[in-house]
C-alpha positions as CSV (number, residue, x, y, z in Angstrom):
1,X,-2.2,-4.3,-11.7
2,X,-3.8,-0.9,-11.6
3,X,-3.5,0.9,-14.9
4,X,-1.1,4.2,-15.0
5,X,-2.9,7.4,-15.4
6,X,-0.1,9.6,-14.8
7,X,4.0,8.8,-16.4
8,X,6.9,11.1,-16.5
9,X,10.3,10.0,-16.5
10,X,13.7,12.0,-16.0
11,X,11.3,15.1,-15.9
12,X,14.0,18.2,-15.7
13,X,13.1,22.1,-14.9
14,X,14.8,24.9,-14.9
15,X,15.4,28.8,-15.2
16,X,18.1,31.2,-17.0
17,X,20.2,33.3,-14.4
18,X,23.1,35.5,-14.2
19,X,25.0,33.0,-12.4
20,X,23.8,30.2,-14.7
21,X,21.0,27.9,-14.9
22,X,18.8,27.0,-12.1
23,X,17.7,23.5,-11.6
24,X,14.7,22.9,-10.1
25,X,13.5,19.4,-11.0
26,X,16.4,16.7,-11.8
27,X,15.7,13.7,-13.2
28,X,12.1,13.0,-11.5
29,X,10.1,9.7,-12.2
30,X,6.5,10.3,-11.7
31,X,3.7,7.3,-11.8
32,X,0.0,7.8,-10.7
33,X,-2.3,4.6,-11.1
34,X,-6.3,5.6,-12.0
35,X,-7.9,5.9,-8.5
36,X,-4.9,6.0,-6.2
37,X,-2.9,8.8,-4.1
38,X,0.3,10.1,-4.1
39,X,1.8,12.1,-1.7
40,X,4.9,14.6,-2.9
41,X,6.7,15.5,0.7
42,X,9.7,17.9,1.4
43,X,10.5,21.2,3.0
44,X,10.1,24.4,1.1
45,X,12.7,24.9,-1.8
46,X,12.3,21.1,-2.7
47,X,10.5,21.3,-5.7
48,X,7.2,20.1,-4.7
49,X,5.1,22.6,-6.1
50,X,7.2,23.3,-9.5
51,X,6.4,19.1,-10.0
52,X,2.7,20.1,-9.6
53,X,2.4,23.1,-11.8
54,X,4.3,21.4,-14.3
55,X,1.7,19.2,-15.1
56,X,-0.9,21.8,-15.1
57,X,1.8,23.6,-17.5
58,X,1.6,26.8,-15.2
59,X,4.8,27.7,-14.8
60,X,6.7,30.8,-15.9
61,X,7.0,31.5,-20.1
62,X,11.2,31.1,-18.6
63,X,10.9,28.0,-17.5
64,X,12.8,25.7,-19.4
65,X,11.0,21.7,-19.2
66,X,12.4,18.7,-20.2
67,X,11.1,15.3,-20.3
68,X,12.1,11.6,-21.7
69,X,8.6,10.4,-21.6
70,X,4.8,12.0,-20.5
71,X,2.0,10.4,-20.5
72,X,-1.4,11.3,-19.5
73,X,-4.3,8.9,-19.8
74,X,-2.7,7.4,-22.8
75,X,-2.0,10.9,-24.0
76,X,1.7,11.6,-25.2
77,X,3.4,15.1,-24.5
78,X,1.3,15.8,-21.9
79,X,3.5,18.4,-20.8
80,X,3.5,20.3,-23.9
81,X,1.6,23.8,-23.8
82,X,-0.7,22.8,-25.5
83,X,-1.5,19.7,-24.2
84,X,-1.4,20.6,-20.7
85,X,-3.7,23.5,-21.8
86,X,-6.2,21.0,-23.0
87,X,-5.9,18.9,-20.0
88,X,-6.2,21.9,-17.6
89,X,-9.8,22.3,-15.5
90,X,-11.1,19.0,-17.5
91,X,-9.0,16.0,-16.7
92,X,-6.3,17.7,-14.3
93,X,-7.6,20.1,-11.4
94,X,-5.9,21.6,-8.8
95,X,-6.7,22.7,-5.2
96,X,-4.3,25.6,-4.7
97,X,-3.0,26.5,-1.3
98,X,-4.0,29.8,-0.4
99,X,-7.9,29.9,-1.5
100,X,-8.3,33.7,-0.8
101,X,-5.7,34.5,-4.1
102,X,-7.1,31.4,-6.0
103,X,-10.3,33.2,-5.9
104,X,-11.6,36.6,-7.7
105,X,-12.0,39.2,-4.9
106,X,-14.8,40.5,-7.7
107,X,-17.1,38.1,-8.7
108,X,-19.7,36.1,-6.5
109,X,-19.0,32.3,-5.5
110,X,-21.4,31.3,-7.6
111,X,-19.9,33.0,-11.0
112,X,-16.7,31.1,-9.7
113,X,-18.6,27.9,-9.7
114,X,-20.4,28.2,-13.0
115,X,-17.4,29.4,-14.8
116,X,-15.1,26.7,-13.5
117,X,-17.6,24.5,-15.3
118,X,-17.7,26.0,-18.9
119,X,-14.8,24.1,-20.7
120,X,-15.6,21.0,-19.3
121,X,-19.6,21.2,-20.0
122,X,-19.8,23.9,-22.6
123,X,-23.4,22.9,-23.9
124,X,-25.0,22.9,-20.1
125,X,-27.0,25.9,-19.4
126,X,-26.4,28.3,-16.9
127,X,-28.9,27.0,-14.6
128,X,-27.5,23.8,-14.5
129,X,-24.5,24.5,-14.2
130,X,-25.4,27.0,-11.1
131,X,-27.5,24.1,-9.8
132,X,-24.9,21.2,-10.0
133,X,-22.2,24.4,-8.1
134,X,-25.0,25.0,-5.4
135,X,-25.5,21.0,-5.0
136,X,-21.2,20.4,-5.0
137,X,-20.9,23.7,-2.0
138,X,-23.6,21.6,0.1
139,X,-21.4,17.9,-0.4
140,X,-18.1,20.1,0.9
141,X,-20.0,20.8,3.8
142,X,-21.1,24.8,3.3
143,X,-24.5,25.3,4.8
144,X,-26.8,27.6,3.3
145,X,-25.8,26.9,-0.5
146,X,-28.2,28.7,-2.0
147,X,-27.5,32.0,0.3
148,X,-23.6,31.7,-0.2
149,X,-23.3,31.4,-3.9
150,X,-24.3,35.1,-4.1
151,X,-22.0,36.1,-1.7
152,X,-18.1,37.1,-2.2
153,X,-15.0,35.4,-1.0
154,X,-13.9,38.2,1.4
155,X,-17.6,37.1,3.2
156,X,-16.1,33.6,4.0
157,X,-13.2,32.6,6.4
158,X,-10.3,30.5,6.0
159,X,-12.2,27.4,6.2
160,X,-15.3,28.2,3.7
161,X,-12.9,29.5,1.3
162,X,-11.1,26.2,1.1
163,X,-14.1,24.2,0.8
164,X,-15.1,26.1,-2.1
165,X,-11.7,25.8,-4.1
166,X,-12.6,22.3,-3.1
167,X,-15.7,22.6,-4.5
168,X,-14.7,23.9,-7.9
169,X,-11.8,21.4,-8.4
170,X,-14.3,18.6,-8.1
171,X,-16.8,20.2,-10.2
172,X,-15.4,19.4,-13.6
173,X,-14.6,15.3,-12.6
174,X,-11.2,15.4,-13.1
175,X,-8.9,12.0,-13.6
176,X,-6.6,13.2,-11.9
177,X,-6.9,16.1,-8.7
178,X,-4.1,18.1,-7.1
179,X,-4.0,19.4,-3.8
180,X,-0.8,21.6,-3.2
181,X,-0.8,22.0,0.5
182,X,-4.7,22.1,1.3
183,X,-4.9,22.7,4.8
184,X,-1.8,24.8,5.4
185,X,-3.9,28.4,6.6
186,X,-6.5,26.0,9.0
187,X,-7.0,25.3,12.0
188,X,-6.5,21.7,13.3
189,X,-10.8,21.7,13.6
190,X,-11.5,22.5,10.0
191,X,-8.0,21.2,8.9
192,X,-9.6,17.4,9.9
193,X,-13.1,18.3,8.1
194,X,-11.3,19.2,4.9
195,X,-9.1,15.7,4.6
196,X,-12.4,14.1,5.4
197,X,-14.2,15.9,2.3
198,X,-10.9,14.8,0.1
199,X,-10.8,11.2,1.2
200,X,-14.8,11.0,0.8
201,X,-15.0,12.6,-2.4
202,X,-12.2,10.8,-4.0
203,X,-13.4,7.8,-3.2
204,X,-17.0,8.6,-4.6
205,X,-15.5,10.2,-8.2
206,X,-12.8,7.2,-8.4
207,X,-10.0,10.3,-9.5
208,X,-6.3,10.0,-8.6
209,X,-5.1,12.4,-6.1
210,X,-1.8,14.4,-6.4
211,X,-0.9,16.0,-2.8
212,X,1.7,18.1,-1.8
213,X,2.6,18.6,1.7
214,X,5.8,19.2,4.2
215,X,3.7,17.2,6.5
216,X,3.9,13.7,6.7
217,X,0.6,13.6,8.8
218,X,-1.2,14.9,6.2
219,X,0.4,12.3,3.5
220,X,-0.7,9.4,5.9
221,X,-4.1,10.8,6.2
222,X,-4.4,10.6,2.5
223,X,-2.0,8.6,0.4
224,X,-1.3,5.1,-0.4
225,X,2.4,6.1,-1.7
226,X,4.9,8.7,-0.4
227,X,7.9,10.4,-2.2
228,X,10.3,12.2,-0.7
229,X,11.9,14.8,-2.2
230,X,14.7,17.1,-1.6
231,X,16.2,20.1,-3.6
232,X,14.5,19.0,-6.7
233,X,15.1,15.3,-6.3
234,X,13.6,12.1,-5.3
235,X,15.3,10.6,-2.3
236,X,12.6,8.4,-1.5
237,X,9.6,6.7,-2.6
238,X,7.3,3.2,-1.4
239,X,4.7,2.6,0.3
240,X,3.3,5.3,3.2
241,X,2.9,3.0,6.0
242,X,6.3,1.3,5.1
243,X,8.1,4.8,4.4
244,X,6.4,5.8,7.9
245,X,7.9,3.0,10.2
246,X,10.9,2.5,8.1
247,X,12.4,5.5,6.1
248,X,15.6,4.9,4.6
249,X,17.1,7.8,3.3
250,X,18.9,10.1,6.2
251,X,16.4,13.1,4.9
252,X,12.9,10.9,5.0
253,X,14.1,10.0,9.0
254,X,14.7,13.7,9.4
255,X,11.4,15.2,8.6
256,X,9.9,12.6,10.5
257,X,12.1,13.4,13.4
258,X,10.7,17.1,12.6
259,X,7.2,16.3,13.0
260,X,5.2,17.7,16.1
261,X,4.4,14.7,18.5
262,X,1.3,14.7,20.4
263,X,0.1,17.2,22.8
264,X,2.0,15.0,25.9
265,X,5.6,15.7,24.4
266,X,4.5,19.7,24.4
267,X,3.2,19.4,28.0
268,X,7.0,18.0,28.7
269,X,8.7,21.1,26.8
270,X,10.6,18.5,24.9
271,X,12.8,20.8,22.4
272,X,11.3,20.7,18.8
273,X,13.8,19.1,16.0
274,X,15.5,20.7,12.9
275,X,17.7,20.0,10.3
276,X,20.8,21.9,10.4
277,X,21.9,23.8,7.5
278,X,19.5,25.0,4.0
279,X,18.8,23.5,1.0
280,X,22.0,24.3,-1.7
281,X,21.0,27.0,-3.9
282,X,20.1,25.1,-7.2
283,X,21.8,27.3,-9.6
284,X,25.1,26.1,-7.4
285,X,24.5,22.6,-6.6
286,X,27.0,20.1,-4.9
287,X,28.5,17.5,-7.2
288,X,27.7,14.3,-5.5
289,X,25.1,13.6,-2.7
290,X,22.7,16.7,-2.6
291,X,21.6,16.3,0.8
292,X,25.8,15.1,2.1
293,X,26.1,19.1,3.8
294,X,23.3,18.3,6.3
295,X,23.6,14.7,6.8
296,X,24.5,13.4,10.1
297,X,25.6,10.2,8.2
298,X,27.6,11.5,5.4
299,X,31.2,9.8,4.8
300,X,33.9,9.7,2.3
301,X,31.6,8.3,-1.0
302,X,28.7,11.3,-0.5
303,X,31.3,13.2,-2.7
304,X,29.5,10.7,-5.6
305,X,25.8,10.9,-6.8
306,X,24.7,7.8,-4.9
307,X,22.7,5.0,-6.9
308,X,19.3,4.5,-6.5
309,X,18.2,1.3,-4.2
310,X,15.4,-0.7,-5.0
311,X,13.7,-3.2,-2.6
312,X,11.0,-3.9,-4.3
313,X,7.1,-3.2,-4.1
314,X,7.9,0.2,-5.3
315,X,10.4,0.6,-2.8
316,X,13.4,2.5,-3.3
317,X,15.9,5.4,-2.0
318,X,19.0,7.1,-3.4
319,X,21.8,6.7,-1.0
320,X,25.0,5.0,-0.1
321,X,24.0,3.6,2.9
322,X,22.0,1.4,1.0
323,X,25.0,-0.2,-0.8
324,X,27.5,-2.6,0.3
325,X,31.1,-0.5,0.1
């Protein structure tokens, strides 16, 4: 068995309003084995993103975090400001999604690359550390390295940019690399060449990957494990191929009912599919099933939170349909 890297249980997050608390993350159980993927899917508003920055510890001073257990690499608290501080652009990096505001509009590429480097290698020199930036831009595929590290960001597009966020992530050999929605602002051209830097590269450093996604085509392209979550919980978690041909949960089915099918359907204006309704306002959240308002198969016993169903292999969903009545 592949040892953990990555353990959080019954993580909990949330924020002080006027109309009460806001609960962002409810009871999450998070495990990430040295040199796997994970894949964290759900529309916007499901908590995705808060899960990610959490363990960077880069959310607001307001938020309020809670956990029964984190471990990182053996490390307790790892959530802890401090520890996640420590952990931060050494051992945890993170690809962010929009690479233009993740990058300084005022210094050069290559005073992001060095810099990026300093904490993890504080006793390198400069030139090696703008030598080993130059040599990372050429493995993401930017031509031109030497050129391009004296340029600025606003002098790439869409595409370079990402590459180079790419590029600094890797640069410090993290354990364990997050990529929060990497290949959202690209086209479907450079959108392929990025997840074939990301599975390349992983594979070459041996780190565990974190990504986060609405898109279940980009979780297959890259994960060994999906989970599902919705309005701050998991509703679903196994294996990606098995989550893909069997999902079990009523949400998992519909965001795969939601994806975009080939260019054929298109040609054959087949309607595109929703999911009625929004996710419930987490400072106001229902009592039993949090997805029962939008469910096509909700019945009389969504008014309780369902249990959680295991079937094994790392297999499991939380719903009633699940369980013999």
């Amino acid at each position: 068995m592949t040892p953990s890297l990555l353990s959080i249980r019954n993580l909990d997050v949330s924020y002080p309003t006027s109309r009460g608390h806001a609960r962002i993350l409810i009871g999450v159980d998070l495990d990430i084995a040295r040199g796997t993927s994970v894949g964290l899917v759900g529309e916007s508003g499901s908590g995705k993103s808060t899960l990610a920055l959490a363990l960077l510890g880069l959310l607001p001073e307001n938020a309020e975090i809670d956990a029964q257990d984190a471990m990182f690499d053996s490390c307790p608290d790892a959530l802890s400001p401090a520890t996640a501080q420590r952990l931060r652009g050494s051992d945890i990096a993170m690809i962010f999604q929009d690479p233009m505001t993740a990058l300084n509009p005022l210094f050069t590429i290559g005073t992001h690359l060095v810099d990026i480097q300093r904490r993890k290698f504080p006793h390198a020199s400069q030139a090696d550390l703008w030598a080993r930036g130059e040599r990372m831009l050429v493995r993401v595929g930017v031509s031109d390295a030497g050129n391009r590290m004296r340029r600025y960001p606003h002098e790439f597009s869409g595409g370079m940019r990402q590459r180079v966020v790419i590029a600094m992530a890797l640069l410090v050999e993290p354990k364990l690399l997050i990529a929060d929605e990497p290949t959202t602002a690209l086209d479907a051209t450079i959108e392929a060449q990025v997840v074939d830097i990301l599975r390349d590269l992983r594979s070459e450093l041996s780190a565990a990957l974190l990504v986060v996604s609405h898109s279940f085509g980009l979780i297959a392209e890259l994960c060994d494990t999906v989970i599902v979550m919705y309005a701050g919980t998991i509703v679903e978690t196994g294996p990606v191929n098995v989550v893909l041909h069997d999902p079990r949960h009523p949400y998992a089915q519909a965001l795969l009912a939601c994806e975009i099918e080939p260019l054929s359907s298109i040609e054959a204006a087949e309607p595109l599919v929703t999911i009625p309704g929004t996710v419930p306002d987490p400072a106001n959240r229902p009592v039993g099933c949090v997805f029962a308002a939008r469910c096509p198969a909700r019945h009389d016993r969504c008014i309780e939170p369902p249990p959680l169903v295991s079937q094994g292999q790392g297999r499991s969903f939380s719903c009633w349909l699940g369980v013999s009545l």
